[in-house]
C-alpha positions, 0 to 999 in steps of 0.5 A, a space after each residue: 395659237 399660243 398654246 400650239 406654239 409652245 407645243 411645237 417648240 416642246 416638240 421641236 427641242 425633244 427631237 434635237 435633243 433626241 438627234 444629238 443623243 442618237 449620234 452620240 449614243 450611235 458611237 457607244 460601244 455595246 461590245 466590249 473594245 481594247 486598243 493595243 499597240 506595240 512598242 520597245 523601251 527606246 526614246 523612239 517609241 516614247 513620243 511615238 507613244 504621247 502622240 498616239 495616246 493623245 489623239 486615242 483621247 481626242 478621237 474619243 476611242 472607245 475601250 481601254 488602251 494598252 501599250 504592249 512594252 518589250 524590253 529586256 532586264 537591262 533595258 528597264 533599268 535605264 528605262 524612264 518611259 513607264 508612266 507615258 501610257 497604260 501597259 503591259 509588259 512583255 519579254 523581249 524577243 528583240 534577239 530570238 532566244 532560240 536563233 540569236 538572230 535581232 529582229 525586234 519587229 517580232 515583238 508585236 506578234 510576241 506580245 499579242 500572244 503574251 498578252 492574250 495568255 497573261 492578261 486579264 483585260 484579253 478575259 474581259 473583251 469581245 474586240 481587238 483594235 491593233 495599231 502601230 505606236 506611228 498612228 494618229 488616231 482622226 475619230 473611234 475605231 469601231 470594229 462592227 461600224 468598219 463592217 467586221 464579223 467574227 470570222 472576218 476582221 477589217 484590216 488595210 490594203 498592203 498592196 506590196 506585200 506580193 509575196 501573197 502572189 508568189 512562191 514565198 505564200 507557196 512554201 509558208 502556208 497550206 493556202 496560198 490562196 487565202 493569203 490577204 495583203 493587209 496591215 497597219 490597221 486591224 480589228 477583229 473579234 478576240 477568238 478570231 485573234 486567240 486562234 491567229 495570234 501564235 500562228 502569227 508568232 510562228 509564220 513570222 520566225 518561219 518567214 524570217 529564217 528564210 533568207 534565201 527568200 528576201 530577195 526584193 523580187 519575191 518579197 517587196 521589202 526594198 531593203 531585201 534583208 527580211 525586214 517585214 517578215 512579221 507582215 508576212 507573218 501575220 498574212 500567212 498566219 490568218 492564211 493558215 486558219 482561214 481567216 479572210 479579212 474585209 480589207 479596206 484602202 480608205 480607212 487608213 492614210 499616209 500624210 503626204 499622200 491625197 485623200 480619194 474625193 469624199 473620203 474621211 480617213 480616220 487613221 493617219 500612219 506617218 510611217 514615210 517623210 511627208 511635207 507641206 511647202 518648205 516644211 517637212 518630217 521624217 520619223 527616222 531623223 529621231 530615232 533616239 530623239 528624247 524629246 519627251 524628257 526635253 521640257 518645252 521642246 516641240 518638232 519644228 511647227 508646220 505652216 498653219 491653217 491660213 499659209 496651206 490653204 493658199 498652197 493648193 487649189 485641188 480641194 483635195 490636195 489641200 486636204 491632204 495637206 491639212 492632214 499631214 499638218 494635224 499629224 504633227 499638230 496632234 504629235 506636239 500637242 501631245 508632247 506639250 501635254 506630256 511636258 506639263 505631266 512630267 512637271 515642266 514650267 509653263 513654257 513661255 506664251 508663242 505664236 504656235 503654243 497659242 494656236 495648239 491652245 486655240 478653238 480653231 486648232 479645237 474645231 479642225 481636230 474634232 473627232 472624225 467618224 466614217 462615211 459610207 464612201 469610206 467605209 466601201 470595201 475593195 473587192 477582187 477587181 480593185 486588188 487586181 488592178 492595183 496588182 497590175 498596176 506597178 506603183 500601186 501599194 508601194 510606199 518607195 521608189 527603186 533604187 541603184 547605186 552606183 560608184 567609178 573606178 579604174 582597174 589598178 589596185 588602189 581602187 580595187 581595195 577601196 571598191 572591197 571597202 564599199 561593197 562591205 559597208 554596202 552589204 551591212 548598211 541595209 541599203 536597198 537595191 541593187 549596186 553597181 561599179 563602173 570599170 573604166 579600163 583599157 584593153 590591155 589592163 583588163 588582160 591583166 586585171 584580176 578583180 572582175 569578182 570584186 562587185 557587180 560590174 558594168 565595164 566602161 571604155 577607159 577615157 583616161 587618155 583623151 581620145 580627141 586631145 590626149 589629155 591624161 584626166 582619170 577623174 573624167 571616168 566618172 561622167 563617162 562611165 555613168 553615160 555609157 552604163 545609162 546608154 547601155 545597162 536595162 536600168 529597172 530603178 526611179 532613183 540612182 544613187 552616186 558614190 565615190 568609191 573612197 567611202 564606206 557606208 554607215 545607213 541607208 541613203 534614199 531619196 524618200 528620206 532625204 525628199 529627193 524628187 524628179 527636178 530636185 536631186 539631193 547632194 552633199 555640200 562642196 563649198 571650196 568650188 568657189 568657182 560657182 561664184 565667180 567668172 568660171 560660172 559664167 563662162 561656162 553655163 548660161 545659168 551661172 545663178 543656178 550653179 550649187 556648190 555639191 558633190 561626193 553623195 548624189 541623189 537623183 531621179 533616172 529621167 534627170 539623170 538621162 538629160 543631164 549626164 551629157 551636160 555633165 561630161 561636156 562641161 567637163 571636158 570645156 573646164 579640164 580644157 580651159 588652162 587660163 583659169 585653173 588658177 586657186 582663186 578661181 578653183 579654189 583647187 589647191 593644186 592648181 593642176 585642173 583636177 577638180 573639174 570634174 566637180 565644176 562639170 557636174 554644177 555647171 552642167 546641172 545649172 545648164 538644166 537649172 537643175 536645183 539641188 537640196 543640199 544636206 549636210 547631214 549625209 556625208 562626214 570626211 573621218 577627222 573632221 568634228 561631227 555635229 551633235 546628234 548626227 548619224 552620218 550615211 556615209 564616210 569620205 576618206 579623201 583626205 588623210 585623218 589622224 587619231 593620236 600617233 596613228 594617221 591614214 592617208 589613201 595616197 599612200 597606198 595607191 600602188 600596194 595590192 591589199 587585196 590579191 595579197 592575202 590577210 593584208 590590213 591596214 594599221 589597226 587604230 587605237 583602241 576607242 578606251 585608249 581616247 581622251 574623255 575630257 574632250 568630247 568633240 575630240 572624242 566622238 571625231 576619233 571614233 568616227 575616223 576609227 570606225 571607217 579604218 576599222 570598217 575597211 579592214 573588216 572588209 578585206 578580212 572578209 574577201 580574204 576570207 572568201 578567197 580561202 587565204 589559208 592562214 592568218 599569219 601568212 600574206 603570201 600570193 595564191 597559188 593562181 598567180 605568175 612568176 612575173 606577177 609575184 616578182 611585181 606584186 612583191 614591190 609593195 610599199 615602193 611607191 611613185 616619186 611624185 607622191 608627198 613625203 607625208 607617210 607616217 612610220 606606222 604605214 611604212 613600218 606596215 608596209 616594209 613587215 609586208 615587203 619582208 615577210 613575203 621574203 621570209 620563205 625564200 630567205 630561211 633555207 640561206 639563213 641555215 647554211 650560213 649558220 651551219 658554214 659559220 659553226 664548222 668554221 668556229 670548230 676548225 678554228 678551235 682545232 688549229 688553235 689547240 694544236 698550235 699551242 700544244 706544239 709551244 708546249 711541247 718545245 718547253 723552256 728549251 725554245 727559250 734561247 732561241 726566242 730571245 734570239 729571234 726578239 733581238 733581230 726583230 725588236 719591232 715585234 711585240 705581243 699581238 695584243 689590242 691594248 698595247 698596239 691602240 698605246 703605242 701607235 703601232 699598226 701590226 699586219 695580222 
């Protein structure tokens, strides 16, 4: 029995050993495997870098790893970044040699074919794993595991990429119907990417110089600017040599986002905000983020294992929220290692280093492998059902902004400004000013083509009790464009129109959600925390201090803008407490209560707000370290130097019907003091919103077809009468402050007096010619007066001394002798 025993036990040993074996070695590679990614020489890319390096190691990926790095001359002279990563350099296309046009995301189809002609290693492999520099890797990448062939790569399901469905795949490749909507996750044999990869380079140049085709509509990129051009690139490209891919929607997962039930994804792509509990992260909030050169520093710890198991009870929505919190462990675990490398002291022990240290943190990143759930392929019913389905596959909401203003020209001149920075600010969707307008101003009213327009009956004057309160528009206008408008957005974004946008604003990065809309801090409306509050909404604790910037969901919005021109109307109502120390309005006149409207008429709906301070800057104000600032509020009047600008002061001058009219240029930025780098940076921010608002004039001028830049006369369209009024530029109400700097009345007056040029120049040639003949008669008379004198000759003389004696008051008419005598002379 003994010797039996020892047998069995032999026996048993070998076939555990021999099962480990054969997991282990069922993950060796008997092909020949390279991993690339793509990236540019910016600190963006840097820990984006460490981060994907980190977890290819973790994952245990097999197959070397290259970093395809662009940068231009310039760029790798600063560049500190070399050692992050094995690389291979690759020329820049950022700005296209030929086009001029800047487009960095060209740069991967670019350094895939570079590579391919210039490295050895692409001589000396059989499969190819792209990947983006955004990526965790969870376990290996196996192409011929993930199922592909040659001839038939693996890629993920991009499911709005819907150019594929449309004209666009029409006109950009001879097969529109093999156009696959895949991305993010690649894998595919090294002929099959020989035979793709310049087609790839040339579909997205082709794809990119037709803007006529950007339209959101057409494309699905929200932003309409031709951003995933290189998508549809590549799409096109394998279109184009009939290479059809197995497409996969498990292997490939955004962290934020559920995992299916049974799934294992072993690919995590933070390409979006994501969150767990209060704790959330944004790729684009460190965009120049030098984080890896910063010894010791990590992104902001997420909750650990014990706080998210307690977050959820869905299994699978804690695992989602398990891998959203390896996503960032694994990031700055990468960053910590990264640290050590580049000879950082050992940071000091804390509670978070101790956990990236730990088994547990060990146990829960281990390599993941694929299951069979996970490795089951879409086929052509599940792509239609996610076609027809109008959220499937799309990783943003819709999005429309919009802003209020009346029909004078104090707004039309602001409304030129915001459309401008609009347009440049890569804001996505579509935009729309609120007109509030009279019938007999909008007979008058020139600036119909200024933006795209939704007309709002005018509640300046109050219908019921008279009241003269503009600001009222704002509610007004939104409640009648909702009631009225075929709104196709999730998210509404709400503007001022005295603001210029410096980025896009978007409820996916600023975590906005349906219940919790996002704004901007207005912490003078003191009167959330006082009796106003609680006079007037019965939620005076869920009153917040906000305004200027709105972000909100469509179906708050709906419930809530009633509440908010009702309580409107009650504060403008309640006369007993505009008092400042209630307000906190300075004016005391009640003109804020449009404000007060909206917090209180969002606390009636306990309507909370996520307040964020880093959307909105007022120019002159001292910018926080680091901050990109979305938008500008030039409210309130700013200085830099001598020169200063004040809205106020041009409410009544029509800056834009009158043509080439500007706004005083700023100083120049190298005229600014260097020493004081807050000064500085403020100086620069308020030069780049004038300068932004005069940008944009220049262009409507322009489009307006203003003749020449030297000339600030009326176009040929307008009145007699309405060139009389127009030309009272710089004439404004008494009730305005006496605050106007002598820059922007100097300006003014030089518009005022070169309109008058052209009137006055014929008058000034006949004074002048009237005055020359004058002189000449005068010299004529003289000469014969004094000729005739001569003639007389010394035979006068007598008659002279006779004519002084009966006259001795009489003196020499000269200026001298009279000033000395005292003697006044009728000339």
């Amino acid at each position: 029995m003994s010797g039996h025993s020892v047998l069995l036990v032999v026996v048993l040993i070998a076939l555990g050993i021999g099962t480990v074996w054969g997991k282990e070695s069922s993950h060796k590679a008997p092909y020949r495997v390279h991993t690339l990614f793509s990236v540019e020489c910016q600190n963006y890319f840097d820990w984006q870098t460490v981060g994907l390096l980190r977890s290819y190691r973790k994952a245990k990926q097999p197959g070397p790893i290259t970093r395809l790095l662009s940068c231009t001359d310039e760029e790798k002279k600063n560049y500190k970044g070399m050692h992050l990563a094995p690389t291979f350099e690759v020329p820049s296309m950022s700005r296209h040699p030929r086009t001029g046009d800047w487009y960095p995301a060209i740069n991967k189809p670019a350094g895939v074919v570079h590579w391919l002609k210039h490295s050895k290693d692409a001589q000396n492999v059989d499969w190819v794993v792209i990947l983006d520099a955004d990526m965790i890797i969870r376990g290996p990448i196996i192409p011929w595991e993930l199922g592909a062939e040659k001839g038939r790569p693996v890629a993920a399901y991009y499911g709005y990429l819907r150019g594929c469905d449309n004209i666009l795949a029409q006109l950009h490749t001879k097969h529109p119907e093999l156009c696959d909507k895949v991305g993010g996750l690649l894998a595919m044999h090294i002929e099959d990417l020989r035979a793709l990869a310049p087609m790839w380079l040339s579909k997205t140049e082709e794809v990119r110089e037709d803007t006529a085709h950007w339209g959101t509509n057409i494309t699905g990129d929200i932003y309409g600017k031709g951003w995933i051009s290189e998508m549809y690139g590549y799409s096109f490209g394998a279109a184009e040599v009939g290479l059809r891919h197995k497409i996969n929607d498990n292997l490939m997962i955004y962290p934020g986002y559920v995992p299916r039930e049974g799934i294992e994804p072993i690919l995590l792509h933070y390409g979006l905000p994501f969150s767990v509990g209060n704790w959330s992260f944004n790729k684009l909030a460190h965009h120049e983020d030098g984080i890896v050169y910063d010894c010791n520093r990590l992104f902001p710890e997420p909750p650990y294992p014990r706080e998210v198991r307690l977050m959820k009870i869905d299994p699978n929505q804690k695992r989602g929220l398990f891998l959203s919190v390896e996503c960032m462990n694994i990031l700055n675990e990468g960053l910590l290692l990264q640290h050590a490398a580049n000879g950082c002291p050992k940071p000091g022990w804390s509670k978070y280093l101790s956990f990236l240290k730990s088994k547990t943190f060990a146990e829960l990143t281990k390599p993941k492998y694929v299951n069979p759930a996970t490795l089951q392929m879409m086929d052509e019913k599940d792509m239609v059902q996610e076609h027809d389905d109008d959220n499937a596959g799309k990783p943003y909401p819709k999005i429309h902004t919009v802003f209020s203003t009346e029909c004078t020209p104090y707004f039309d001149w602001q409304t030129v400004g915001l459309m401008h920075s609009f347009r440049t600010s890569g804001q996505p969707g579509n935009i729309t000013r609120l007109l509030s307008c009279t019938d007999e101003e909008l007979k008058r009213y020139k600036g119909h083509d200024l933006a795209p327009t939704h007309y709002v009956p005018s509640m300046s004057r109050h219908p019921l009790t008279g009241d003269w309160y503009p600001a009222i528009n704002k509610p007004a206008g939104v409640l009648h464009w909702l009631n009225h408008a075929n709104i196709d957005a999730e998210f509404i974004v709400i503007l001022d129109a005295d603001m210029i946008m410096r980025g896009p604003i978007t409820p996916w990065e600023f975590k906005a959600a349906r219940g919790r809309p996002v704004s901007t801090p207005y912490d003078y409306l003191i009167g959330c925390d006082n009796e106003l509050a609680k006079l007037h909404t019965s939620h005076p604790e869920a009153c917040d201090k906000v305004g200027g910037v709105i972000i909100m969901h469509i179906d708050d919005l709906r419930q809530f803008a009633i509440l908010w021109l009702h309580k409107t109307e009650e504060v403008r109502a309640d006369r007993a407490h505009y008092a400042r120390n209630i307000t906190g309005d300075i004016y005391e006149s009640g003109w804020i209560s449009e404000m007060y409207g909206y917090s209180f008429g969002a606390a009636e709906l306990k309507l909370r707000h996520r307040i964020e301070n880093d959307i909105l800057i007022y120019p002159g104000y001292v910018p926080a370290p680091g901050v990109k600032y979305r938008v500008f509020h030039y409210g309130l009047q700013f200085t830099v130097g001598n020169w200063s600008f004040d809205k106020a002061e041009w409410r009544e001058v029509d800056m834009v019907n009158r043509c080439w009219a500007e706004f005083p240029k700023p100083p120049d930025p190298s005229t600014l003091d260097q020493g004081d780098e807050d000064a500085r940076e403020r100086d620069l921010l308020s030069i780049e919103c004038i300068r932004t608002l005069n940008e944009g004039l220049h262009l409507h001028h322009k489009r307006r077809n203003c003749t020449s830049t030297n000339s600030l006369s009326s176009s040929e369209s307008e009145t007699t009468e309405e060139k009389r009024i127009s030309r009272k530029i710089g004439d404004f109400n008494g009730s305005f402050t006496s605050r106007t700097n002598d820059i922007s009345k100097n300006h003014r007056k030089d518009l005022a007096s070169d309109q008058k040029d052209g009137m006055l120049s014929s008058f000034k040639f006949w004074v002048i010619i009237l005055w020359a003949f004058s002189g000449l008669g005068f010299l004529v008379v003289i000469f014969v007066v004094y000729s005739g004198h001569k003639r007389r000759g010394t035979r006068m003389k007598h008659h002279r001394s006779r004519r002084r004696s009966l006259y001795p008051g009489y003196m020499e008419v000269n200026g001298r002798d009279r000033h000395s005598r005292g003697v006044d002379v009728p000339l």
